[in-house]
VMD Tcl script that draws the C-alpha trace (Angstrom):
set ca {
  {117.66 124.35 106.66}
  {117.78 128.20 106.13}
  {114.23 129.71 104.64}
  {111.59 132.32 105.21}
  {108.46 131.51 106.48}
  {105.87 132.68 103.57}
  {103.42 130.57 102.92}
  {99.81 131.04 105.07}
  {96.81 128.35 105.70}
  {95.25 130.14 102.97}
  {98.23 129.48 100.57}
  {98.19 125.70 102.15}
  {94.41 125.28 101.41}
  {94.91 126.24 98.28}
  {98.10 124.02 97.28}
  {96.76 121.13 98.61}
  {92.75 122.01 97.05}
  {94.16 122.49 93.80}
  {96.48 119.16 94.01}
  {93.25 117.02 95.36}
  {90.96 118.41 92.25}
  {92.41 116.37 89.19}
  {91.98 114.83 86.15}
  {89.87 111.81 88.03}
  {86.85 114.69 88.58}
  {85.38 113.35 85.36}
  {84.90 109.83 86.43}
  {84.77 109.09 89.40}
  {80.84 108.86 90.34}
  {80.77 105.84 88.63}
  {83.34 104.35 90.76}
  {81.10 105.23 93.70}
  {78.14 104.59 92.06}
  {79.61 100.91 91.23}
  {80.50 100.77 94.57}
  {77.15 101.44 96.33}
  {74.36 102.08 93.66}
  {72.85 105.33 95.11}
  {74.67 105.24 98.68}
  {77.32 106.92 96.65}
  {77.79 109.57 98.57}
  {78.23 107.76 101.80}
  {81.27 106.13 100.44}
  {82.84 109.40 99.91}
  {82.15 110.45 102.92}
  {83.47 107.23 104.37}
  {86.56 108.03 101.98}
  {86.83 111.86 103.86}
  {87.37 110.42 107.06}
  {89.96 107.28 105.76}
  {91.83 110.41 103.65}
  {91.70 112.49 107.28}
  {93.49 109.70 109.28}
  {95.88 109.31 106.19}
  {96.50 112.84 106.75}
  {96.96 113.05 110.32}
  {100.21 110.76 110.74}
  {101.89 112.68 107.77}
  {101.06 116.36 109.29}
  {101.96 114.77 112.98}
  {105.65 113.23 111.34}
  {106.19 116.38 109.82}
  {105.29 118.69 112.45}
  {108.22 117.13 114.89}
  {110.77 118.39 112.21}
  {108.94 121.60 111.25}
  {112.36 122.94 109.89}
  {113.27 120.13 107.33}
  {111.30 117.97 104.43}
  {110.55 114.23 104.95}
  {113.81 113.22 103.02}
  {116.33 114.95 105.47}
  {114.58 113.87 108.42}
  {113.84 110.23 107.88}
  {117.89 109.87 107.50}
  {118.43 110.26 110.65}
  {114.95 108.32 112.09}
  {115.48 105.12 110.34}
  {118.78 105.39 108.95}
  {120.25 106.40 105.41}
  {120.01 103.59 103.19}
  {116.28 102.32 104.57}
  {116.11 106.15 103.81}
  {117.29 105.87 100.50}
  {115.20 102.67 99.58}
  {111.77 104.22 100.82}
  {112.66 107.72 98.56}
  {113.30 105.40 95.42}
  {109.75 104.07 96.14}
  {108.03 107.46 96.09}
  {110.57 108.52 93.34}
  {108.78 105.89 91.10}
  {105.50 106.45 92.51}
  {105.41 110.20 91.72}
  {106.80 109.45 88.50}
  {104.34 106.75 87.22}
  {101.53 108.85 88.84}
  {102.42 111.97 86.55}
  {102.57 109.52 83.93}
  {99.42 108.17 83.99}
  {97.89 111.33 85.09}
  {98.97 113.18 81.82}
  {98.07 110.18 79.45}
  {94.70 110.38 80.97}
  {94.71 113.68 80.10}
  {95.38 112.80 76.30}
  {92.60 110.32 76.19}
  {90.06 112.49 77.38}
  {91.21 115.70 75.26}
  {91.15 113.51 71.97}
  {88.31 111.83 72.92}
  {86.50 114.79 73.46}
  {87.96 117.64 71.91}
  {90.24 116.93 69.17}
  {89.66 113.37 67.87}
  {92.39 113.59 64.60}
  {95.17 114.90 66.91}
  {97.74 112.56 68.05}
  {97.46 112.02 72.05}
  {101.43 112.62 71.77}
  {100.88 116.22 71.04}
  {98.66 116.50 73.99}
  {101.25 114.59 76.32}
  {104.35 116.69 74.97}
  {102.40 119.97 75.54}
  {101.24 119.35 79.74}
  {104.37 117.94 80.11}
  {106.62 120.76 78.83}
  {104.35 122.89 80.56}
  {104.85 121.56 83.64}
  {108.26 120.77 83.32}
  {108.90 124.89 82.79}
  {106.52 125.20 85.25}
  {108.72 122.79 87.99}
  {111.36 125.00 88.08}
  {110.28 127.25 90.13}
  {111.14 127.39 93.96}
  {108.32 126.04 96.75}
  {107.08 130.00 97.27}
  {106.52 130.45 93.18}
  {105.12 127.14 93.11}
  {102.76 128.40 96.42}
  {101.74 131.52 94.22}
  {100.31 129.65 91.01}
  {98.33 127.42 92.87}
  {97.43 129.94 95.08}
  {96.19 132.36 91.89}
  {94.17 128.84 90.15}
  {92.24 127.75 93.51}
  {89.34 129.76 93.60}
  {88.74 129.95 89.64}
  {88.99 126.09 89.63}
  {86.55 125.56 93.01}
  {84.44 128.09 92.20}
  {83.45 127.06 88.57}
  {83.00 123.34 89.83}
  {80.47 124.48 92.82}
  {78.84 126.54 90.19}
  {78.28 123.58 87.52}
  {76.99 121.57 90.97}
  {74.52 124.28 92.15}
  {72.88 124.39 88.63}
  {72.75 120.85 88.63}
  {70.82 120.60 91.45}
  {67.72 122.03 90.03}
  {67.40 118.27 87.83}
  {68.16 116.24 90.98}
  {65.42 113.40 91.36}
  {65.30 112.69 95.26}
  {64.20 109.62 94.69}
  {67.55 108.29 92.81}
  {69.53 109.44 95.64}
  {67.38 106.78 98.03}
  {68.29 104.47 99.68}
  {70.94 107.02 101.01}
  {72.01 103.91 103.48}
  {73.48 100.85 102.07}
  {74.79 97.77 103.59}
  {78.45 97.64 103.74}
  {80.18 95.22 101.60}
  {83.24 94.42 99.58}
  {82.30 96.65 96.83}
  {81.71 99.32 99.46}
  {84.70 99.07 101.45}
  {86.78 99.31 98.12}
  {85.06 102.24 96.81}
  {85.97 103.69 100.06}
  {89.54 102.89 99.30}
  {88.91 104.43 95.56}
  {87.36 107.77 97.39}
  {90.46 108.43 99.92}
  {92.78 107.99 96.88}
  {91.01 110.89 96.18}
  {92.86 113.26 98.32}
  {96.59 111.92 97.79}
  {97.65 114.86 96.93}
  {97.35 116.05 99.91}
  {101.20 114.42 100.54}
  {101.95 117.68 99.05}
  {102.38 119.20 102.70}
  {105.86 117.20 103.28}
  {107.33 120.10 101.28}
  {105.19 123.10 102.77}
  {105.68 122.70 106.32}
  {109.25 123.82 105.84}
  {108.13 127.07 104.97}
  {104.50 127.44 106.64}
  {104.35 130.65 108.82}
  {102.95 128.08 111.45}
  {103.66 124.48 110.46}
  {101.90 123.47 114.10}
  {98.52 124.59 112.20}
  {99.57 122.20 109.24}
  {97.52 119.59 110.47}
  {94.22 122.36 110.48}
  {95.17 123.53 107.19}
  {95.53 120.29 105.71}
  {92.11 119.30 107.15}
  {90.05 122.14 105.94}
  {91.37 121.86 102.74}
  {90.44 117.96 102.72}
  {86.95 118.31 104.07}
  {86.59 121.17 101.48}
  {87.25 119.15 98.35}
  {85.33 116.26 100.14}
  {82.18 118.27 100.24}
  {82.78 119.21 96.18}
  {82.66 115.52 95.69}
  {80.15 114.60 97.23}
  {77.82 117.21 96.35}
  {79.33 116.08 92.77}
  {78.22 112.46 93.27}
  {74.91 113.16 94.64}
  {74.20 115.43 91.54}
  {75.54 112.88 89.05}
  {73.96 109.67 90.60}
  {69.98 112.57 91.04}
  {70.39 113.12 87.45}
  {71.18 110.16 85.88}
  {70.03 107.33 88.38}
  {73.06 104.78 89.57}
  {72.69 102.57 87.21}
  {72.94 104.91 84.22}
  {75.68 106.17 86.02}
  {77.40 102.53 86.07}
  {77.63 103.27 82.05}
  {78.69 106.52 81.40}
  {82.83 106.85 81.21}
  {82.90 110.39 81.80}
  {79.42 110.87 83.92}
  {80.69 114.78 85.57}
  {81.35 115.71 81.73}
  {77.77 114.48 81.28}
  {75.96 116.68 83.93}
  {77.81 119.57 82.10}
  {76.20 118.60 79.08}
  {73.19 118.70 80.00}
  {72.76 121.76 81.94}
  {72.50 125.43 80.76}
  {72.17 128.96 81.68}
  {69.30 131.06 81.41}
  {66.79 128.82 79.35}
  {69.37 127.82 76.62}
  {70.96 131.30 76.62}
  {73.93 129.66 78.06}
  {74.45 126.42 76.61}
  {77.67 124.10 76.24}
  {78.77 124.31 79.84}
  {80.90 121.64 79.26}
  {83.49 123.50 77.10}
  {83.57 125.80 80.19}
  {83.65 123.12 82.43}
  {86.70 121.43 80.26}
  {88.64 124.18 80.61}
  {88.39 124.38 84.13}
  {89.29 120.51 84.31}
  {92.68 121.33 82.25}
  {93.28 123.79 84.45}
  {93.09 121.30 87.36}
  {94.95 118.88 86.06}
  {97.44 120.95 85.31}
  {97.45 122.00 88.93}
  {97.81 118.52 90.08}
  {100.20 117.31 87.97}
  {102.15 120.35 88.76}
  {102.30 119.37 92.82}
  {102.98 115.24 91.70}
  {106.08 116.16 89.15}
  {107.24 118.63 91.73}
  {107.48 115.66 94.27}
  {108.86 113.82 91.67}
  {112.03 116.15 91.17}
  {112.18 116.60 94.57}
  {112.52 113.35 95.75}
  {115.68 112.79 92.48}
  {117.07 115.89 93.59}
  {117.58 114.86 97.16}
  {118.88 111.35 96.11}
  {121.48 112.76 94.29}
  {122.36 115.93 96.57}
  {121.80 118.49 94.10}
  {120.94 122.34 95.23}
  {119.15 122.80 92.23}
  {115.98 121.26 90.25}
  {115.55 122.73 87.42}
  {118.18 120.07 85.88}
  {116.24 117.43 87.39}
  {112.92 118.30 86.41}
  {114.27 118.20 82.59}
  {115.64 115.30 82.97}
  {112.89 113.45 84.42}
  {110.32 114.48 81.15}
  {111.52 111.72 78.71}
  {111.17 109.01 81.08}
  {107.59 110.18 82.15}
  {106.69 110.36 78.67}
  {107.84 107.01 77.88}
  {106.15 105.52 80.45}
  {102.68 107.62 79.53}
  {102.85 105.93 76.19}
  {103.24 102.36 77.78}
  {98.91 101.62 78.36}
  {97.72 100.40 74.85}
  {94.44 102.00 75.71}
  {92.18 104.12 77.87}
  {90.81 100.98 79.97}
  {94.45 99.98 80.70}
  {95.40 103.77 81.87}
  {92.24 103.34 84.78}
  {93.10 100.12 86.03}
  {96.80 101.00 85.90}
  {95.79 104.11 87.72}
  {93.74 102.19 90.13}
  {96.44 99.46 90.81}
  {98.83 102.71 91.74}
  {96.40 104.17 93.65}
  {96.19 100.99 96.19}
  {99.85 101.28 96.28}
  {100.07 104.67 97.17}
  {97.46 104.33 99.98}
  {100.04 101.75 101.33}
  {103.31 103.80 100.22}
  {102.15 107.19 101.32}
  {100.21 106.47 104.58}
  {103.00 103.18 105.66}
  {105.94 105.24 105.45}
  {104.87 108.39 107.32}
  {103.41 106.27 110.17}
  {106.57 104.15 110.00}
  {108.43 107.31 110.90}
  {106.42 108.60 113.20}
  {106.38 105.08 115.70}
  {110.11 105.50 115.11}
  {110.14 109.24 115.84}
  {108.48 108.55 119.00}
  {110.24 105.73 120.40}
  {113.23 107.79 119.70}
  {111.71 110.86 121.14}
  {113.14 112.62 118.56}
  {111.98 115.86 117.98}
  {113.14 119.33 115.84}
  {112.32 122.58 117.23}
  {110.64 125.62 114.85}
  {112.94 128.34 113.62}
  {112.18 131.58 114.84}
}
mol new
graphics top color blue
foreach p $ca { graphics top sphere $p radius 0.5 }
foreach p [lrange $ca 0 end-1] q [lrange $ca 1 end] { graphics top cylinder $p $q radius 0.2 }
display resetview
C-alpha cells in the first residue's frame, strides 16, 4: 500500500477524541447512575480500563501490519471468505450505528429545539452533511477532526468546571459500591463509550509512527474518560442519583442550570447544544467513514465517494425504522453489546492467528 506518512499523535488524539465524544454525552449519567446510584463514577472508571484492554488487541493487530488496514490484512490471516464474512458484519454494524446515531440526533433536536419540524429534515440534513463530508481522503478527514477537537473538549470541560461550584459532596458518597449485576453492566454501557476508538484500523496506515498507535490511542481514551467522569460526578453532585435516574437528558440539565457571571451569561445550554451537534457530527463522520470503507473494500473499488452516496438511502431507511425515542436507546444499547463482541472478538481473533502464524509486516520507510 503506497501513502505518505502525515498524520501525528496529536492528529490521532484528536480523531479518535472527537469520534469517542457523541451524541450519547447527553444521557449517559443516568445509565451510570442506574447502574450504581452515586458510585457512578467508579463504573466509568471501571469502563476506562475494559475500553483500554479493548483497545490494546486492536492497536497490537494493527501494529504487525503497520502498512495496510484491517481488511487487506485479515485476508491473508484467516483467509478470504472468513475475511469477507467478518467485513459484512462490521459493514452492517457501522451502518446501523450511523443510523441510530443520526435518528438520535433528530429526537433530541426536535425535542429540544424545534418541536414542529419533522425529525426527517433533521436526518436528511447530518446525513447529507456527512455524506459530502465522507468523501474526502483519510488526511482531509484527519484535518476536520483535527480543527473540531479542542473547540468540542474545551467547551465540555468548561460547562464541567462551572458546574462544580453546585456539587453537593455528600451526593457523590458512598463513592464505593458493591459490585453487582447492575454494576458490571453499566461497566459494559461505559466502555461502549469509547468504540470509536476502532477508528485507528484506518490511521495506522498513515501514522508517522504507527508503533506509538497504541500510546496515542491510550491518551486519547483516558482523556475522554476523565471528561466523563468528571461529567458524571457533576451530574449525579447536582442532582443526587436518584433524580438523576429520571431525567432523559441529565448533561443538557446541568447546562440549564448553570450561568456565567451572576445571570449575565445565562442559557448555556444553547451553547452547550451546539457544541453537542458539533460532536455528533464528528462521530458520525468517523462511523459512516468506516462504513464506506468497509463496502468499498468488499467490492474492490479505488474510490469512495460512489460508495458513500450510495450507502445514504439505506442508512436513512433504517434511521426511520424505531417508532420512538425509547426504541432508538434500547436499539442502541442492544448494538452496543454487539459491538463490544464484534469489535473487540475479531481483532483478538486476528491477532491469536497472527501470532501462531508469526506473521508479521514491516513499516515503510
Amino acid at each position: 500500500m503506497k501513502n505518505s506518512r502525515q498524520i501525528t499523535n496529536i492528529q490521532t488524539i484528536a480523531v479518535m477524541g472527537s469520534t469517542m465524544l457523541g451524541v450519547l454525552t447527553l444521557s449517559f449519567p443516568r445509565y451510570m447512575a442506574e447502574a450504581a446510584g452515586s458510585g457512578g463514577p467508579l463504573v466509568m472508571f471501571v469502563g476506562i480500563g475494559m475500553a483500554l484492554i479493548s483497545y490494546w488487541i486492536i492497536a497490537k493487530v494493527c501494529q504487525r501490519f503497520p502498512n495496510e488496514t484491517i481488511f487487506f490484512f485479515s485476508c491473508r490471516l484467516i483467509g478470504h471468505p472468513l475475511s469477507i464474512f467478518f467485513s459484512v458484519l462490521l459493514l452492517l454494524y457501522f451502518v446501523i450505528f450511523t443510523a441510530l446515531t443520526s435518528r438520535l440526533f433528530g429526537e433530541v433536536t426536535s425535542v429540544v429545539l424545534f418541536q414542529n419540524t419533522p425529525i426527517e429534515a433533521f436526518l436528511i440534513l447530518i446525513l447529507v452533511l456527512t455524506t459530502l463530508s465522507t468523501r474526502r481522503n483519510i488526511i482531509k478527514f484527519t484535518y476536520v477532526h483535527f480543527f473540531y477537537f479542542p473547540f468540542i473538549l474545551g467547551s465540555t470541560l468548561g460547562l464541567i468546571y462551572i458546574a462544580m461550584g453546585n456539587i453537593e459532596l455528600l451526593n457523590l458518597l458512598p463513592i464505593l459500591t458493591t459490585p453487582s449485576l447492575p454494576f458490571w453492566k453499566g461497566t459494559m454501557i461505559a466502555s461502549t463509550m469509547f468504540q470509536g476508538s476502532f477508528i485507528i484500523i484506518l490511521l495506522i496506515p498513515f501514522m508517522k509512527k504507527p508503533q506509538s498507535a497504541f500510546k496515542a490511542g491510550s491518551i486519547a481514551i483516558l482523556l475522554i474518560g476523565v471528561t466523563y467522569i468528571l461529567t458524571i460526578a457533576s451530574t449525579i453532585g447536582t442532582f443526587g442519583a436518584q433524580e438523576t435516574k429520571l431525567l432523559l437528558l441529565p448533561t443538557l440539565e446541568i447546562a440549564r442550570t448553570e450561568s456565567i457571571g451572576k445571570g449575565v451569561f445565562e442559557r448555556l445550554d444553547a451553547l452547550f447544544l451546539v457544541v453537542w451537534v458539533i460532536s455528533v457530527y464528528t462521530t458520525l463522520f468517523s462511523s459512516y467513514y468506516l462504513a464506506s470503507y468497509f463496502l468499498q473494500s468488499l467490492l474492490s473499488f479505488k474510490d469512495n465517494r460512489v460508495i458513500s452516496t450510495v450507502l445514504l438511502p439505506y442508512i436513512f431507511g433504517i434511521a426511520m425504522l424505531p417508532n420512538n425515542i425509547f426504541q432508538v436507546f434500547s436499539t442502541t444499547m442492544f448494538m452496543d453489546t454487539i459491538g463490544i463482541v464484534l469489535l473487540t472478538g475479531y481483532p483478538l481473533l486476528l491477532w491469536i492467528v497472527a501470532i501462531i502464524r508469526r506473521s508479521k509486516g514491516g513499516v515503510s520507510a
